[in-house]
C-alpha positions in Angstrom: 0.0 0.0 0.0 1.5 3.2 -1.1 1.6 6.4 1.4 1.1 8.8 -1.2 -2.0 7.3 -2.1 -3.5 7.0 1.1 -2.2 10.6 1.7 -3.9 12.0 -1.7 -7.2 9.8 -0.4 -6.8 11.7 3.2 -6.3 15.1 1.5 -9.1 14.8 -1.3 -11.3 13.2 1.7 -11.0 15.4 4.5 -9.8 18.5 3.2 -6.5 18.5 5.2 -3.3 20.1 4.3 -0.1 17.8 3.4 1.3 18.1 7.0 -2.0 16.5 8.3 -1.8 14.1 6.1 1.5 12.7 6.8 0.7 12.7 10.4 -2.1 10.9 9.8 -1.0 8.3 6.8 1.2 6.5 9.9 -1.4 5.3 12.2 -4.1 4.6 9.2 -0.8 2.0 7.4 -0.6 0.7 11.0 -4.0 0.0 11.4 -3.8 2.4 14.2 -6.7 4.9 13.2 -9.8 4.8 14.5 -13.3 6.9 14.2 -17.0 6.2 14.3 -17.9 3.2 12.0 -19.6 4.8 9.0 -16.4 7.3 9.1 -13.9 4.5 8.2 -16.4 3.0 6.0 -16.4 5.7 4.4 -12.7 6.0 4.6 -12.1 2.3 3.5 -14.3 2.7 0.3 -12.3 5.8 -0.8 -9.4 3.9 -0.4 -10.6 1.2 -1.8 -11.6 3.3 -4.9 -8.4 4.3 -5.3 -6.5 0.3 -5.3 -5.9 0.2 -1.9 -6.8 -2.8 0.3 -9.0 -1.6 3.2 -11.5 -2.6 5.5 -13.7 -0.9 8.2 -13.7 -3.2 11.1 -14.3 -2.9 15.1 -11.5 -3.1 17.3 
């Protein structure tokens, strides 16, 4: 899974800059990112949309 895609995903997503984007890009390739459940649903079908292998799951 490539960071600049998840990071282009984040950015296009949320609206953040690029230094929010690398802070967040870490904890989301570590599995390490958490929110409400239709928020990483939403998340994991961007990223999906864009070849990246993502799922939405509970801890």
């Amino acid at each position: 899974m490539g960071r600049v895609i998840v990071m282009r995903v984040l950015r296009a997503t949320f609206g953040v800059g690029l230094p929010e984007a690398k802070a967040v890009v870490g904890q989301v390739l570590a599995e390490a990112y958490w929110g409400t459940l239709p928020e990483m649903g939403y998340l994991a079908r961007k990223l999906r949309g864009a070849g990246v292998d993502a799922v939405a799951a509970r801890p």
